[in-house]
C-alpha positions in Angstrom: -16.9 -19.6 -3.8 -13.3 -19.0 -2.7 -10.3 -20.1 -5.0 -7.9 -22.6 -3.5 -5.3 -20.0 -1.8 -2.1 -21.9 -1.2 1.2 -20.0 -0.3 3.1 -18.4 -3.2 -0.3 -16.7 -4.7 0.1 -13.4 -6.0 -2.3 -10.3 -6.4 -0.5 -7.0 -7.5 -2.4 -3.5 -8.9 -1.1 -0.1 -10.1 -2.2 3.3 -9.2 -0.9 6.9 -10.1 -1.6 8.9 -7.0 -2.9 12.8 -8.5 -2.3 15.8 -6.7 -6.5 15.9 -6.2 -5.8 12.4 -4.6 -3.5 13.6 -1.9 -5.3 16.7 -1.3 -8.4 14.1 -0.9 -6.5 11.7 1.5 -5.8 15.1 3.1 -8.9 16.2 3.9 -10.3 12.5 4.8 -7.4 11.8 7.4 -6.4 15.4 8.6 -2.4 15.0 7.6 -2.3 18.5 6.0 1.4 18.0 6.5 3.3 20.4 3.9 5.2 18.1 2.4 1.8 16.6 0.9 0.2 19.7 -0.2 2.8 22.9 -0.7 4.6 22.9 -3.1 7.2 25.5 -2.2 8.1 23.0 0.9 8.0 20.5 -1.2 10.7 21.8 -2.9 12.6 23.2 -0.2 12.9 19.6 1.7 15.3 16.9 1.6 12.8 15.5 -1.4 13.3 18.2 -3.8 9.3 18.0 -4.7 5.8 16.9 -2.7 5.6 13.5 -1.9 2.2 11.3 -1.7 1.1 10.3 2.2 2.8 7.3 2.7 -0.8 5.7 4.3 -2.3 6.6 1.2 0.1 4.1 -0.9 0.0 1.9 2.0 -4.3 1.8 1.8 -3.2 -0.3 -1.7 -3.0 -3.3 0.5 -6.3 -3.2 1.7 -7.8 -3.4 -1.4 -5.8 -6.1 -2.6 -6.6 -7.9 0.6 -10.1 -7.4 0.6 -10.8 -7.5 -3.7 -8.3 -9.7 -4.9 -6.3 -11.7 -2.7 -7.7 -13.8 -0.5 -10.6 -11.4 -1.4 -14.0 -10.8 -0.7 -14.7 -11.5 3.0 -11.1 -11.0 3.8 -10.5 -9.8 7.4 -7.6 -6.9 8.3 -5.8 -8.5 11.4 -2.3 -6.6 11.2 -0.1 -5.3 9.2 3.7 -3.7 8.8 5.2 -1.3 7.3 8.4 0.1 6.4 8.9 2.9 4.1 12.0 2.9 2.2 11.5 5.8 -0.3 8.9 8.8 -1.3 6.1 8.3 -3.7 6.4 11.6 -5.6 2.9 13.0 -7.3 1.6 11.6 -10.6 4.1 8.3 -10.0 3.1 5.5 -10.5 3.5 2.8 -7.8 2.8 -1.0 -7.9 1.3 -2.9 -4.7 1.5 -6.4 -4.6 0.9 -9.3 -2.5 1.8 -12.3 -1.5 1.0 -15.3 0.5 3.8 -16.4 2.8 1.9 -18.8 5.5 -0.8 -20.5 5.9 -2.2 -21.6 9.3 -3.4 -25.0 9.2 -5.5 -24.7 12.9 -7.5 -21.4 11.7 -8.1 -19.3 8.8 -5.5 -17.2 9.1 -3.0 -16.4 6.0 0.2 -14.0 6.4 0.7 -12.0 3.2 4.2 -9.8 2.3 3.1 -6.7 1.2 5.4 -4.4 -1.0 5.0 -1.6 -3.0 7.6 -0.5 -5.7 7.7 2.8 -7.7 8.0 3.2 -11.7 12.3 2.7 -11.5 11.2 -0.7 -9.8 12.1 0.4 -6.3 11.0 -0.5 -3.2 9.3 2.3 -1.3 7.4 -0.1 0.8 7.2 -3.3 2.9 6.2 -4.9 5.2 3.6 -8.4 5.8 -0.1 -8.5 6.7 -2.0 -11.3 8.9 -5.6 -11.3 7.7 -8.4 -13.9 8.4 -10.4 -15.6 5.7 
């Protein structure tokens, strides 16, 4: 049974994105972009290290969506995103979401979705529609 969703409900999880992760979500998705995976161009560009793919931090959302809030049964219908600053590797970064509407003719619930890093920034943001 579903819990009483209601706008202002909350889901959040952390994750520390490993060097083995990236080179994973590199393989999986083809972005063998250097800025993921060497380090010498890591350190060469404007970052000053490697950075995590930002679709890999992003893919946070989808399991909060579909695990935790609304949860199981939960159905991707769109989502934003804006990336405001570089996940470096071994950070750890913090998703969360957050209802912000509820349709009263359908299931459909809009979510805002950020992500912040350990200093409590914002590296991403955006809002996801989803059916439940």
């Amino acid at each position: 049974m579903r819990k009483k969703l209601q706008v202002g409900n909350i889901a959040s999880i952390q994750k520390i994105f490993t060097m083995e992760l990236v080179e994973q979500f590199a393989e999986i998705s083809t972005d063998k972009n250097p800025f993921h995976l060497n380090e010498e161009f890591g350190k060469a560009s404007i970052f000053g290290q490697r950075i995590v793919h930002g679709m890999l931090v992003a893919s946070l959302f989808s399991a909060l969506l579909g695990q935790k809030l609304p949860g199981e049964g939960t159905i991707y219908l769109g989502q934003t995103l804006n990336f405001k600053k570089p996940v470096f590797i071994n950070e750890e970064v913090t998703a969360s979401v957050e209802i912000i509407h509820m349709r009263d003719d359908k299931p459909i619930v809009k979510l805002k979705t950020i992500c912040t890093n350990s200093k409590g920034e914002i590296v991403i943001e955006g809002e996801a529609v989803v059916r439940i």
